[in-house]
C-alpha positions as CSV (number, residue, x, y, z in Angstrom):
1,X,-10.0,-22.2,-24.1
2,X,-7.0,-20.1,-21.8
3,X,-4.2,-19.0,-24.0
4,X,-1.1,-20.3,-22.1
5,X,1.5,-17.3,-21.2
6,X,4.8,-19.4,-21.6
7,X,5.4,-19.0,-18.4
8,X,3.5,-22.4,-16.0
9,X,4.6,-22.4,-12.2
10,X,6.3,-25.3,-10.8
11,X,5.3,-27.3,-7.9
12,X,7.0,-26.9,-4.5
13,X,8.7,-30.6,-3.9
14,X,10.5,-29.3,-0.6
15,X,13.8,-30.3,-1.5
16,X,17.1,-28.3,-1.8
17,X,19.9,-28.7,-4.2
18,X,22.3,-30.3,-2.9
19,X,25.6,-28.3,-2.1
20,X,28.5,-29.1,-3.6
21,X,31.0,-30.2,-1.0
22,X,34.1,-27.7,0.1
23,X,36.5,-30.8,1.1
24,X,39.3,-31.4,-1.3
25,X,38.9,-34.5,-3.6
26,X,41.9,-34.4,-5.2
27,X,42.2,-38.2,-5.3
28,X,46.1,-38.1,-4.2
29,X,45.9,-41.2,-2.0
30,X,49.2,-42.7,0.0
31,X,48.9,-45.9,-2.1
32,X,49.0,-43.2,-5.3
33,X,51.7,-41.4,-4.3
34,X,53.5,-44.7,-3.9
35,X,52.5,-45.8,-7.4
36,X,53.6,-42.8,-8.9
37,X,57.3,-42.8,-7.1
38,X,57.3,-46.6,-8.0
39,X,56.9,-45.9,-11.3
40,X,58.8,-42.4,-12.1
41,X,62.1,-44.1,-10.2
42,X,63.6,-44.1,-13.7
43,X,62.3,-41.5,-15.4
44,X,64.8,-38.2,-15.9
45,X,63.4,-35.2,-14.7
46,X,62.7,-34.1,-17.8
47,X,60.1,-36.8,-18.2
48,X,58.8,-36.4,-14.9
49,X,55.0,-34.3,-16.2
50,X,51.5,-34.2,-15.8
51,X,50.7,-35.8,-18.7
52,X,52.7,-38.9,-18.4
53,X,51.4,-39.5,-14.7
54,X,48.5,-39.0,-16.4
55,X,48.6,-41.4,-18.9
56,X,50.0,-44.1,-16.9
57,X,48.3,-43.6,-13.7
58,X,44.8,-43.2,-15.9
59,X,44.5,-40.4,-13.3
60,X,42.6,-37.1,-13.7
61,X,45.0,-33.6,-14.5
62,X,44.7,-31.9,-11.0
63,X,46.1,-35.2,-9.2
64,X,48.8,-35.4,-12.1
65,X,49.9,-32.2,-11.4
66,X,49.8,-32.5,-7.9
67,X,51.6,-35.6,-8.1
68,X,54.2,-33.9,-10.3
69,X,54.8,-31.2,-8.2
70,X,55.3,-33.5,-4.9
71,X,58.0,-36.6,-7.2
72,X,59.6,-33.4,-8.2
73,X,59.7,-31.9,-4.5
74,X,60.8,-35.6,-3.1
75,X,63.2,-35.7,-5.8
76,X,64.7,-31.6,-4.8
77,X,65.3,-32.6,-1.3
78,X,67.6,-35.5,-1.7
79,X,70.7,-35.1,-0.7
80,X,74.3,-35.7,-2.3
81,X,76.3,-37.8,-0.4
82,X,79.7,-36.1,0.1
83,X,82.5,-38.5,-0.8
84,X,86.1,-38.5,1.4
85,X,87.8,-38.5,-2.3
86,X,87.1,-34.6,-2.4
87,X,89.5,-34.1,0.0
88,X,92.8,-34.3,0.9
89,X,93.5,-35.4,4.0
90,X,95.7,-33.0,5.0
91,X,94.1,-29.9,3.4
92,X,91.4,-29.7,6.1
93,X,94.5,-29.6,9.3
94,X,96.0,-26.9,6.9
95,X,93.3,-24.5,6.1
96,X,92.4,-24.6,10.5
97,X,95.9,-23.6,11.2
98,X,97.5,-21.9,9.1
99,X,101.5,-20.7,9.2
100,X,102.6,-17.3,8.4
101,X,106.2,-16.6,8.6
102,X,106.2,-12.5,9.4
């Protein structure tokens, strides 16, 4: 009888691992994204994280935190409407011309 070494050779099959792929599966879809803004419209910012988009969402953490990052970006780049009531309406004809009595 052969004593066995331990070590037994495999059988070439002729396949190759398969690679993992380099494209980004992030999962952030446009109907997500809508989701999430539908669904954060009343949050505060301070409630607007990861793990809440998470939790509601049932999504995975890199999309929460990508979709975190983009509410929060959507929510930066609003802009204030300016209201009239700030100003007088005389104060802006005064401050272009002013009058100095020398």
């Amino acid at each position: 009888m052969a004593e066995s070494t331990g070590a037994t050779r495999r059988r070439a099959t002729g396949q190759v691992p398969a690679a993992k792929s380099t494209t980004d599966h992030t999962g952030i879809t446009p109907e997500l994204l809508d989701r999430a803004r539908l669904l954060t419209a009343d949050w505060p910012d301070d409630q607007l994280t990861a793990v809440g988009l998470r939790t509601e969402l049932r999504i995975g953490q890199k999309p929460s935190r990508l979709l975190r990052d983009q509410l929060q970006a959507d929510r930066t780049r609003q802009v204030q409407p300016v209201t009239d009531n700030a100003f007088e309406a005389g104060s802006l004809d005064e401050a272009a011309s002013p009058t100095r009595t020398v």
